[in-house]
C-alpha positions in Angstrom: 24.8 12.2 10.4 23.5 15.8 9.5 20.5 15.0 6.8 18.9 18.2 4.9 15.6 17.4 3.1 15.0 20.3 0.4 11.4 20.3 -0.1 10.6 18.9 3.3 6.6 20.3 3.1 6.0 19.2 0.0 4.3 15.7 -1.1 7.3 13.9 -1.8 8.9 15.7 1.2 6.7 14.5 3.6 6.8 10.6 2.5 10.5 10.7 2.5 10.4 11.5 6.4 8.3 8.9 6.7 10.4 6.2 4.9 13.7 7.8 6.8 11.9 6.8 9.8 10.5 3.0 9.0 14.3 2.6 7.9 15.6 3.6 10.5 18.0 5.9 8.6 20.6 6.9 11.5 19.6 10.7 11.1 21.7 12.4 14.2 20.0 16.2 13.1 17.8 16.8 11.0 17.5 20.0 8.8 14.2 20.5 7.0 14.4 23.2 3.7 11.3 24.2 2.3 10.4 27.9 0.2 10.9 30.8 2.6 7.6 31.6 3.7 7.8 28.2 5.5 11.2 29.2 7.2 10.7 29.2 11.0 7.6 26.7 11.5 8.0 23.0 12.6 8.0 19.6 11.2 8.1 16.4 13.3 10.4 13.9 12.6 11.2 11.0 15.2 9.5 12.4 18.1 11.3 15.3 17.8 10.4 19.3 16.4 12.7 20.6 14.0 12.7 24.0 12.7 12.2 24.4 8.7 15.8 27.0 7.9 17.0 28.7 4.5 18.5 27.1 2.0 21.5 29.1 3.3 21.2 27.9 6.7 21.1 24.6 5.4 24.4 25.3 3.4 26.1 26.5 6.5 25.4 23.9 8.4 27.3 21.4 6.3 25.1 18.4 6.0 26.3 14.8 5.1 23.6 14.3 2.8 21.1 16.6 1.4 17.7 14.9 -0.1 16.3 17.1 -2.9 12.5 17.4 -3.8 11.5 20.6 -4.6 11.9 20.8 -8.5 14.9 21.4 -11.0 15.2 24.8 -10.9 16.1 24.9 -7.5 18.2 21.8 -7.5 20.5 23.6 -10.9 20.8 26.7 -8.4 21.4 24.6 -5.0 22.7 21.4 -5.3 26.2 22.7 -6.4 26.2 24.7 -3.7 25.7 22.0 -1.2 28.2 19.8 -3.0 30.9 22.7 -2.6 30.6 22.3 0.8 31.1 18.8 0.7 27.6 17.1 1.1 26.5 14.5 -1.1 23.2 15.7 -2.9 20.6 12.9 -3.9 18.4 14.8 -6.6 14.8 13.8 -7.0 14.3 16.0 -10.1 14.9 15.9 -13.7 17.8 18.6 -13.3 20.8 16.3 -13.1 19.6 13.1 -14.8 20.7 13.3 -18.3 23.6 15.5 -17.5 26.9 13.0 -18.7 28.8 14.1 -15.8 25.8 12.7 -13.2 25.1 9.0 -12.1 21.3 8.2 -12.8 20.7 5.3 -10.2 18.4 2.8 -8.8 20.2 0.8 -6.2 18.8 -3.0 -7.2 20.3 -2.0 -10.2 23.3 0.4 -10.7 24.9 1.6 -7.3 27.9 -0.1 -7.6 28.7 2.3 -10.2 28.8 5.5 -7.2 31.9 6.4 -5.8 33.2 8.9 -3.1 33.4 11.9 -5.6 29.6 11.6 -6.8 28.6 14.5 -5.1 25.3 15.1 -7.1 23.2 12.0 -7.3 20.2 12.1 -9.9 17.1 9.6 -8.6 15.0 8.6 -11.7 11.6 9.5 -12.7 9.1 7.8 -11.1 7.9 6.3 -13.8 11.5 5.4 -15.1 12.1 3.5 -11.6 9.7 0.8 -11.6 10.2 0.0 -15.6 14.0 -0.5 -15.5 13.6 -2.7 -11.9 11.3 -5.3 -14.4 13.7 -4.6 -17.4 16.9 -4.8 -15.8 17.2 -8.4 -14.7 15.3 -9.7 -18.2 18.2 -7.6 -20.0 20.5 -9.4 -18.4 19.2 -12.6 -19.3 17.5 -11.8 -22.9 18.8 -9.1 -24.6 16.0 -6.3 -25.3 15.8 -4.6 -28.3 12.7 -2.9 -28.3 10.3 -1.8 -25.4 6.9 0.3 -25.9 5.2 1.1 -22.9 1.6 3.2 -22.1 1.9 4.4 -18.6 -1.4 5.1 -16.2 0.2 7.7 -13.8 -1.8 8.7 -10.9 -2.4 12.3 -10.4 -0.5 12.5 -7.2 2.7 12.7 -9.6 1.7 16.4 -10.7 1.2 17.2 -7.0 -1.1 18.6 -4.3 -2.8 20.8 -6.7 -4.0 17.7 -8.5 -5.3 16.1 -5.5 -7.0 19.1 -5.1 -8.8 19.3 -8.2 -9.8 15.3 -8.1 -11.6 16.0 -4.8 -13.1 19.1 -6.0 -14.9 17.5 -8.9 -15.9 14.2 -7.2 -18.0 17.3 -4.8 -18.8 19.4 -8.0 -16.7 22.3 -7.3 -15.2 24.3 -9.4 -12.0 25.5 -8.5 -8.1 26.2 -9.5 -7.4 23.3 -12.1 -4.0 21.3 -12.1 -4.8 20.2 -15.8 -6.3 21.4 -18.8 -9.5 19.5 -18.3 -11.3 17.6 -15.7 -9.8 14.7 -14.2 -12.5 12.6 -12.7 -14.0 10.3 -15.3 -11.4 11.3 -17.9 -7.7 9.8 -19.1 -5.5 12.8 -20.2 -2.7 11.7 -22.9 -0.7 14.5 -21.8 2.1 14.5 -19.0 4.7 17.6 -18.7 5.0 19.7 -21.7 4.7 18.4 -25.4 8.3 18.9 -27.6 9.0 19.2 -31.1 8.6 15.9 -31.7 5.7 15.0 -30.4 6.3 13.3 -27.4 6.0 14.8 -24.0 9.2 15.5 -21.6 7.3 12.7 -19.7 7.8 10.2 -22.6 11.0 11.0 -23.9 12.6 10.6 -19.5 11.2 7.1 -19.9 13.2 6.6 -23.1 16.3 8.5 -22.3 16.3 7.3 -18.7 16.1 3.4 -19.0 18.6 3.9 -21.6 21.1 5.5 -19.5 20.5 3.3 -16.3 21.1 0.3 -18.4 23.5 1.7 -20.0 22.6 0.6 -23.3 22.0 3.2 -26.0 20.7 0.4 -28.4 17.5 -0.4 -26.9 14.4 1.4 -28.3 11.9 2.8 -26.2 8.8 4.3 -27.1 6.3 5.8 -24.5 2.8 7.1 -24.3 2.4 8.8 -20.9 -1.4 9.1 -19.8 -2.6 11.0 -16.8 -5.8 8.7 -14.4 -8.0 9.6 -12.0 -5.9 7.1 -9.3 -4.1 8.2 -6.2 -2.1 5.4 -5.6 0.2 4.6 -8.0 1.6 4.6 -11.6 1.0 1.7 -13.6 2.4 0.8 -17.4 1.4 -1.6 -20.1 4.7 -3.1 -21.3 5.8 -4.6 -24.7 9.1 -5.5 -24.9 11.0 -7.4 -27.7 14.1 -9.4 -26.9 16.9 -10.0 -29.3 16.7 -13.7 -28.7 14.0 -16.3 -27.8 12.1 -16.0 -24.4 10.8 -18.5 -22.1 7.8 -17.0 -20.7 8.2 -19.4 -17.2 12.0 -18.6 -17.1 10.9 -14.8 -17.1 8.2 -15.5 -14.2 11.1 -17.0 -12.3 13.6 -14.6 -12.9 11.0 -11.7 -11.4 10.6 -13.8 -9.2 13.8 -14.1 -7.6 14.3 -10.1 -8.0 14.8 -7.8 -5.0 12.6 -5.5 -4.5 9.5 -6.6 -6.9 6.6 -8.8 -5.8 5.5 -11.5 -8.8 1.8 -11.2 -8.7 0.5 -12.9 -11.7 -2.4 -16.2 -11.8 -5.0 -15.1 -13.8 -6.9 -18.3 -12.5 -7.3 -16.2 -9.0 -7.5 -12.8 -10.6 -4.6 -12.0 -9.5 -2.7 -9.0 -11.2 -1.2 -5.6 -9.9 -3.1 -2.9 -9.5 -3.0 0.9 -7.6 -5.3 0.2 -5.4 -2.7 -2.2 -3.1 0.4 -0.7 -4.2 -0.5 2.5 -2.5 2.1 2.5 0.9 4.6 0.1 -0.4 8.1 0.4 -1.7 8.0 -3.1 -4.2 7.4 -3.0 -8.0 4.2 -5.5 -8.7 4.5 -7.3 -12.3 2.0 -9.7 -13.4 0.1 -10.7 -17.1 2.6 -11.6 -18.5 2.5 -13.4 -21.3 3.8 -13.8 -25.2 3.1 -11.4 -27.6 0.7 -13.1 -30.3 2.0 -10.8 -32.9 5.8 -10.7 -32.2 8.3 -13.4 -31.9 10.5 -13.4 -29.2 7.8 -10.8 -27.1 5.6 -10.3 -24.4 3.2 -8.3 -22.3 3.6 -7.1 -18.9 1.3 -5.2 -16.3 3.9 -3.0 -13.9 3.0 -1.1 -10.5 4.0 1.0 -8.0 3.5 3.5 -5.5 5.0 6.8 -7.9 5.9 9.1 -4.3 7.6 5.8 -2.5 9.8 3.6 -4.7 9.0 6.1 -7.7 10.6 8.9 -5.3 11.2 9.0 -1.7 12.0 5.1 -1.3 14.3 5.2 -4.2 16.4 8.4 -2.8 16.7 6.7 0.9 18.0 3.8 -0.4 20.5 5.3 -2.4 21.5 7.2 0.7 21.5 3.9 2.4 24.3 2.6 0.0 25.7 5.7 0.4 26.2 5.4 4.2 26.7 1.1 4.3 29.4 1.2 1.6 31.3 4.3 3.4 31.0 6.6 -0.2 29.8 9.7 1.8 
């Protein structure tokens, strides 16, 4: 099992070697891609050196799978080029995801739907992911009509640069800026770049993407994507309207009983999600939940997750997991 990671130094990179090993992924060679400056030094990977090659190097080589992170301009240029060669490409940027031809997948969710001959794969946005794994199984049971959601993204979604920039103003040095303003003490209502709408790229994935991994185009989805001085994890203030009437315990039992999220909602014990302890894991954390005072047939919801492990790297090893259990590769 030949496994090329395409972005292998940078943030996302570096988490999905680390979830590849806790899983256990049966990796026989590993070939690490990063920009060509970084061709010939070493990353570490099971014990083991492994020497960072060209994207042609990679291509030669003829992976099995090839686990993209290093943004959509080089996945439009690359990923078909793997694919010609007959590895299976798991995408991790927006390139792919609204292209018709492409599955869009989160594996609690919609795996069953890959085949053999999905040779591109596109992973969600991170921010995407952990809303449709608490609007999936309440779609199922409710019908949802409407969902608005305000998301509290942590700045390690932009990247190290961000990180960067955090520290450097929590010392009081000024420095190369990953935003427009400062980040420390602030909340910046602006996520990728603003369209002719008014929305940002960031909003308008969130719509466009839960739409498409639940595969219904009737459900209306507003977003307002805000940027927080957090490190570990996105977190989103959820509204969402069902076609029929709700039963707010029936709703708590159906999260419940979810794979892959963690119910964490008693408001006796103070106990809600929050970024702070879902840094490191792969669940989605839901709690306040409650009816919507001013909407029948509504509630409120409080969603978490780690943004670069189930937001990214988790989701992408798990689809190559279904990938490898159900023989599709």
């Amino acid at each position: 099992m030949k496994v090329a990671l395409v972005g292998a130094t940078g943030m996302v990179g570096e988490i999905m070697l680390k979830v590849l090993e806790e899983r256990n992924f049966p990796v026989t060679e590993l070939i690490p891609v990063a920009s060509e400056r970084s061709v010939g030094k070493k990353i570490a990977f099971k014990e083991k050196e492994y020497s960072i090659v060209s994207m042609e190097q990679a291509i030669a080589l003829k992976p099995a799978i090839a686990l993209f992170s290093a943004g959509g301009d080089i996945s439009l240029k690359w990923a078909p080029k793997f694919a010609e060669v007959g590895t299976t490409v798991i995408d991790n940027s927006s390139a792919w995801r609204m292209d018709p031809s492409k599955k869009l997948i989160v594996p609690e969710i919609n795996a069953d739907v890959l085949t053999k001959n999905d040779k591109i794969i596109a992973n969600p946005n991170c921010s995407t992911t952990q809303l449709v794994m608490a609007l999936a199984p309440l779609h199922k049971e409710y019908k949802i009509k409407r969902v608005i959601v305000s998301t509290y993204q942590s700045i390690t979604g932009t990247g190290v640069k961000a990180v960067k920039q955090l520290e450097n103003e929590y010392k009081g040095v000024k420095d190369e800026m990953a935003y427009p303003y400062p980040i420390h003490r602030n909340a910046i209502p602006h996520c990728d770049v603003f369209e002719d709408n008014g929305y940002t790229k960031e909003e308008m994935k969130l719509s466009n993407e839960t739409k498409k991994i639940l595969q219904d185009d009737s459900i209306l989805v507003a977003a307002t994507a805000v940027r927080i001085p957090v490190v570990g994890g996105h977190s989103e203030a959820v509204n969402i309207e069902f076609a029929e009437a709700i039963s707010v315990g029936q709703i708590r039992n159906i999260l419940r009983s979810t794979p892959g999220i963690i119910l964490q909602d008693n408001t006796d014990t103070s106990t809600y999600p929050m970024p702070l302890f879902a840094e490191g894991k792969d669940e989605v954390f839901v709690g306040r939940i409650r009816e919507d005072i001013s909407c029948d047939n509504a509630i409120n919801m409080w969603i978490v997750a780690d943004n670069l492990r189930k937001g990214a790297a988790t989701n992408t090893v798990q689809i190559a997991q279904y990938l490898v259990d159900n023989n599709l590769l």
